[in-house]
C-alpha positions in Angstrom: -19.9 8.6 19.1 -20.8 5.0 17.7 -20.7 5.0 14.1 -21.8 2.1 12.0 -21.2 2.0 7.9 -23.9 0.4 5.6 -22.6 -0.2 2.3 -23.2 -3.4 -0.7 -20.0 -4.5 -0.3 -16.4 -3.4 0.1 -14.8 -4.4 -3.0 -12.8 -1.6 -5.0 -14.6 1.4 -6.0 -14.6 4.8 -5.3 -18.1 4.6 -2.5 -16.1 1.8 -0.8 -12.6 3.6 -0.6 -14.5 6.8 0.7 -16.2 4.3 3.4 -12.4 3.7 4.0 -11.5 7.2 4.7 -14.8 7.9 6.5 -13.8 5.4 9.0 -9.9 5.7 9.3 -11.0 9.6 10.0 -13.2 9.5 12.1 -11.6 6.8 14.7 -8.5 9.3 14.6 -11.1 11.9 16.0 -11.9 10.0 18.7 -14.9 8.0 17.3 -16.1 3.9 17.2 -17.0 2.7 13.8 -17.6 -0.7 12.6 -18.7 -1.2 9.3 -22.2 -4.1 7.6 -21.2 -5.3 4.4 -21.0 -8.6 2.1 -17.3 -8.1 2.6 -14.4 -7.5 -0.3 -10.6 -6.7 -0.1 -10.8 -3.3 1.0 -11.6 -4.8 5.1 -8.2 -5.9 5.1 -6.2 -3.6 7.2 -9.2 -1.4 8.2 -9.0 -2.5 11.3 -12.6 -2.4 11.9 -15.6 -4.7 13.4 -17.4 -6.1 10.3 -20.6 -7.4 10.2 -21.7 -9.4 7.5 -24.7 -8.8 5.1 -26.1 -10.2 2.0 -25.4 -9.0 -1.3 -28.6 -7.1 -2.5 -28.3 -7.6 -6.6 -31.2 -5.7 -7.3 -33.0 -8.0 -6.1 -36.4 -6.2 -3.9 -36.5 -10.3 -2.5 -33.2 -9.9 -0.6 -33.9 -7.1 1.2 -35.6 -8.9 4.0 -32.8 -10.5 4.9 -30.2 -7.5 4.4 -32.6 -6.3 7.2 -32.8 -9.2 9.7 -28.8 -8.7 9.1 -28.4 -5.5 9.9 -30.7 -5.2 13.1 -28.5 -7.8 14.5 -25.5 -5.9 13.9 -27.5 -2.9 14.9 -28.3 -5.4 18.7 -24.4 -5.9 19.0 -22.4 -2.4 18.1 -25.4 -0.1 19.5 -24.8 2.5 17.0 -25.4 6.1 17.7 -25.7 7.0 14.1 -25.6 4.8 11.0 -24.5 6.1 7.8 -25.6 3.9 4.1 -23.9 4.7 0.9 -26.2 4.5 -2.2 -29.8 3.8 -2.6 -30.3 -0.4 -1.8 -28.7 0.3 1.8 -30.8 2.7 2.3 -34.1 0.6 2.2 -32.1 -1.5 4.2 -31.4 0.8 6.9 -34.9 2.6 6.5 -36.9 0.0 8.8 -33.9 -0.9 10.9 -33.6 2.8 12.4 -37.3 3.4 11.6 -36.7 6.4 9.4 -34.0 7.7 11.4 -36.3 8.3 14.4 -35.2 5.6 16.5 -31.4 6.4 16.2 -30.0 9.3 13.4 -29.2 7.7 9.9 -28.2 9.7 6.4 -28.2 8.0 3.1 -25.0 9.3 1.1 -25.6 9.3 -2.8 -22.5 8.3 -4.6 -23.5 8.5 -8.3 -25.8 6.2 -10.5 -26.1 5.8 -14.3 -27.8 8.4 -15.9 -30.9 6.0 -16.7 -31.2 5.2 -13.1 -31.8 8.9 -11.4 -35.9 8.0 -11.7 -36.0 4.8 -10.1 -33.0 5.6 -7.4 -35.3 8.8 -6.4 -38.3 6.6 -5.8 -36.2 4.3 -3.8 -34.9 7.4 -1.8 -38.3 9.1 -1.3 -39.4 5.5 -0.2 -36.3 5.1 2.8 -37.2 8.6 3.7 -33.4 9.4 5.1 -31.6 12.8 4.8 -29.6 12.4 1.6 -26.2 13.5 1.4 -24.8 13.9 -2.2 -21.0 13.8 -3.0 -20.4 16.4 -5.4 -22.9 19.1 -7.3 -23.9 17.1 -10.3 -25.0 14.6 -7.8 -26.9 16.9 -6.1 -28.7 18.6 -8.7 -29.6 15.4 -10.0 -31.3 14.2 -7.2 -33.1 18.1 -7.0 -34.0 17.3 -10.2 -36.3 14.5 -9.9 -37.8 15.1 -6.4 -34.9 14.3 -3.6 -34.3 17.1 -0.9 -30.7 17.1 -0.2 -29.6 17.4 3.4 -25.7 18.4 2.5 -23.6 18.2 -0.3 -20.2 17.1 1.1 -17.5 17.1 -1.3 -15.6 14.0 -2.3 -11.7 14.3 -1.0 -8.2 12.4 -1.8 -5.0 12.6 -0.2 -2.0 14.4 -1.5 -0.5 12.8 -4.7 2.5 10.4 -4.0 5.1 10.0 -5.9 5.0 8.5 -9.2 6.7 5.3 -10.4 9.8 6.0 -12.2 8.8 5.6 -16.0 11.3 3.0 -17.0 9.7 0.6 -14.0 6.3 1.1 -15.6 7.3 0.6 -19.6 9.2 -2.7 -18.3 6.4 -4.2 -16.1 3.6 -3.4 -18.3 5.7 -4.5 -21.4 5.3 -1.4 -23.5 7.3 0.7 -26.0 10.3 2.1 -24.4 9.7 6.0 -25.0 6.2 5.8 -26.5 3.4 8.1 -25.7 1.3 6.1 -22.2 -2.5 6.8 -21.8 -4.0 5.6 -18.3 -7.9 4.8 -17.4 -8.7 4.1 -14.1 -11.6 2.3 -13.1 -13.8 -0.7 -12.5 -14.2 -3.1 -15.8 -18.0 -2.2 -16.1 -20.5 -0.5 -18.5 -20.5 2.7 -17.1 -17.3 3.5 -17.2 -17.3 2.8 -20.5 -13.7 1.7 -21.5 -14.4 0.4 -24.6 -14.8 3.8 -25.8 -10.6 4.5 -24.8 -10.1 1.3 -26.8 -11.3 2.7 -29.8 -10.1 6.1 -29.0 -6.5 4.8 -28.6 -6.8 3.3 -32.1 -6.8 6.7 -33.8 -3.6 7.9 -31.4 -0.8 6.4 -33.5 2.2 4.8 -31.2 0.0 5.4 -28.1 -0.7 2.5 -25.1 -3.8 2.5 -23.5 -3.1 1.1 -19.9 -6.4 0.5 -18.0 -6.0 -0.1 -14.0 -9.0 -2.0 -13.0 -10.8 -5.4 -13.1 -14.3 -6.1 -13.4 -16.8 -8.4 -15.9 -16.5 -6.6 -18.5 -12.5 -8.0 -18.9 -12.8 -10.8 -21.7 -14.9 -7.8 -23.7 -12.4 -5.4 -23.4 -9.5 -7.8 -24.6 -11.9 -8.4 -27.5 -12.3 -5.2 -28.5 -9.1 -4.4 -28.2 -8.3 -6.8 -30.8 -11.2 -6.2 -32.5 -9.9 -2.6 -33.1 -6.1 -3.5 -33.8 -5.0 -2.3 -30.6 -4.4 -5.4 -29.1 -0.5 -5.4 -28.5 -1.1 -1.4 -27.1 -3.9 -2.2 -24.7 -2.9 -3.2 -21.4 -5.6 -4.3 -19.2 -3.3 -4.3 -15.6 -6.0 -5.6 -13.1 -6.3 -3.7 -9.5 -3.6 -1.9 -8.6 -2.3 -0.4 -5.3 -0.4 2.0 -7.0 -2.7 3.3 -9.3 -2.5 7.3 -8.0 1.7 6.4 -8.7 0.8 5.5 -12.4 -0.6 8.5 -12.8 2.2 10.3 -12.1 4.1 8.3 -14.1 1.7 8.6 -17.6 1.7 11.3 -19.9 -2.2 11.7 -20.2 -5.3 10.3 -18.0 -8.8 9.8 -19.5 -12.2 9.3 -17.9 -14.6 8.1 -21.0 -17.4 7.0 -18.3 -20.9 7.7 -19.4 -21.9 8.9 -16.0 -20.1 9.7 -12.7 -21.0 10.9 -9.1 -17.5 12.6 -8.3 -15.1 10.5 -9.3 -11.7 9.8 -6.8 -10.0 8.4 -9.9 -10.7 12.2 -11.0 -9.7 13.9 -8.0 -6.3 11.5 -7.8 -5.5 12.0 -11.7 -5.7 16.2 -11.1 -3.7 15.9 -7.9 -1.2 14.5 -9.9 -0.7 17.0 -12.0 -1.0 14.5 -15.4 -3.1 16.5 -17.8 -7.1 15.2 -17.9 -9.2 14.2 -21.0 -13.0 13.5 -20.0 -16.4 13.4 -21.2 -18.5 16.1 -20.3 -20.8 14.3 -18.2 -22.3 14.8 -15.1 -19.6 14.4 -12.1 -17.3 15.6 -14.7 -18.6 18.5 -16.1 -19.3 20.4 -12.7 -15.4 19.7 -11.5 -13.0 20.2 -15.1 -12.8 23.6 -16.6 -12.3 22.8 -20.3 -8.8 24.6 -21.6 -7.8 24.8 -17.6 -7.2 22.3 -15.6 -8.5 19.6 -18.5 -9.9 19.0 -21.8 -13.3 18.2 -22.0 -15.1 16.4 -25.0 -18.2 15.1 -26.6 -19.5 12.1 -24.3 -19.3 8.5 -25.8 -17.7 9.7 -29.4 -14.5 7.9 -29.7 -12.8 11.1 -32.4 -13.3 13.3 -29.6 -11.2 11.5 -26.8 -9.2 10.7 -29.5 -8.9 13.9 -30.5 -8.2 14.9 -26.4 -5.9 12.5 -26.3 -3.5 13.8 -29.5 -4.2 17.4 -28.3 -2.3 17.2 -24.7 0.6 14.5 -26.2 1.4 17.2 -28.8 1.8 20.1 -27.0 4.3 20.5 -23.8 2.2 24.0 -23.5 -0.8 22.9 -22.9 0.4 19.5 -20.9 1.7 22.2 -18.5 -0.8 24.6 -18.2 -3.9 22.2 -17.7 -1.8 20.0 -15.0 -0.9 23.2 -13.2 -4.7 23.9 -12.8 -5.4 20.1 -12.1 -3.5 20.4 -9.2 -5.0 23.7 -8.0 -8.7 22.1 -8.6 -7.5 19.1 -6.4 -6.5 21.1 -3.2 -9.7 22.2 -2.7 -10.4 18.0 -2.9 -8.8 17.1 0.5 -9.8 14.0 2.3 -9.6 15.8 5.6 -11.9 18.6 4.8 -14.6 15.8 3.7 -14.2 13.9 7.2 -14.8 17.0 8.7 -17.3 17.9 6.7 -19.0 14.5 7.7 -18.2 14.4 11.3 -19.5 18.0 11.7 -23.0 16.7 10.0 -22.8 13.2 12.3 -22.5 15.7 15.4 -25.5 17.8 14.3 -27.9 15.0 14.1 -27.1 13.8 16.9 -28.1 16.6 18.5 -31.2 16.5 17.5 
């Protein structure tokens, strides 16, 4: 089967990196894939035929093009099936495949801010493709404002590698020999809402926030990290390959995002085994078990993570217990049951 990838861009982010599994999968069963994209690091050793398209922005104007773009690429690879990730590819891909009747095409849903759910449903019902969402909060979010789902196909990671020896970490980074290390994971943007772990961290005495990532939101954060006195135990440490090793290596992760779809930062942190602190929000709260495999608190209310945070650094117990269950939670994550998963769905529209 010819498959061909639809997605905004292939910058770092958790949509993109499951592009990146989709495809590594699914050409080791035996499959072509080429991805359309505006392009971004994660191309480079894919291994793939790209074809370029422009980025979107919101903006309803730049569709057309997106579209003139893609039915080119659609003219060259002759796809059997093409598969868009989030809500702007799919009115690109809607009139390119004609509604999925002039070759099979799925839209899959990888999360969107709480505000957005109306809007991205419109867009949805409007590109009239099967929607696939990537975890159950997903799903239920699109059931709940008017979206049929087609599957719900579970996000996946790999097994957890090993993590980076401790001392490597304190002396790259610069922090405390010995002190307490906090880790947040994620692009520098709004929803993920790092600010809050800034403030958190200021009410966890002797604690360093360390926050793998980059984004626009950067010059803010260093801000408010002074802002909030936190300035020499903030580390903002850009993108990093090693990110899943850092979380080995730190003795708490938290996930202070005001929405998620279901998170691969989260899947990653609990295969781990490092204990979780998370707002209860959706694409959280449908994966942690608070008291089991991760404490859960109040969404954007910095005494709560803090709170979280003091919790699992003072007691070994509980550190234990909750990263036992992490890991248990994460098995049933695997990469290679979601390419399956997908593969199996790709074969049974195909068929029809």
């Amino acid at each position: 089967m010819r498959l061909l990838h639809v997605i905004q861009e292939m910058r770092t982010g958790g949509a993109e990196r499951v592009v990146c599994s989709l495809t590594r999968g699914t050409r080791d069963a035996g499959h072509d894939v080429a991805v359309a994209s505006s392009g971004g690091e994660l191309l480079d050793g894919l291994d793939v035929q790209h074809f370029p398209l422009p980025l979107l922005r919101r903006r309803a104007t730049a569709v057309p093009r997106a579209v003139v773009a893609l039915e080119r690429a659609r003219g060259r690879w002759k796809p059997d099936l093409v598969h868009c990730h989030n809500p702007g590819m799919a009115l690109v891909v809607s009139p390119v495949t004609l509604r999925g009747r002039r070759m099979p095409a799925l839209v899959s849903v990888h999360g969107v801010p709480e505000a957005d759910w109306p809007p991205t449903a419109r867009i949805l019902r409007l590109a009239g493709l099967p929607a696939v969402a990537c975890g159950p909060g997903v799903g239920a979010a699109l059931e709940e404002h008017g979206v049929d789902v087609r599957a719900t196909i579970l996000n996946g990671v790999p097994p957890a590698p090993p993590p980076t020896p401790r001392s490597e970490v304190e002396r790259e980074l610069g922090l405390q020999p010995g002190s307490p290390l906090v880790l947040a994971v994620g692009r520098l943007v709004d929803a993920k809402n790092h600010a809050l772990a800034v403030r958190a961290i200021a009410a966890v005495p002797g604690a360093s926030l360390v926050i793998a990532g980059d984004g626009p939101l950067r010059a803010q954060l260093e801000h408010d990290a002074r802002s909030a006195g936190v300035g020499d135990r903030v580390v903002l440490a850009g993108l990093r390959s090693d990110a899943r090793r850092l979380m080995g290596s730190a003795d708490a992760v938290v996930f202070s995002s005001r929405a998620e779809g279901l998170p691969l930062a989260a899947l990653e942190a609990l295969a781990s085994g490092t204990p979780v602190v998370a707002a209860g929000v959706r694409g959280l709260r449908e994966l942690l078990t608070d008291g089991e495999d991760s404490l859960i608190v109040s969404p954007d209310d910095a005494s709560a993570l803090a709170a979280g945070i003091r919790t699992v650094l003072d007691d070994p117990a509980l550190r234990e217990h909750i990263g036992a269950g992490g890991r248990r939670v994460a098995a049933r994550y695997s990469e290679d049951r979601m390419v399956s998963a997908y593969i199996d769905l790709y074969h049974e529209m195909a068929r029809r």
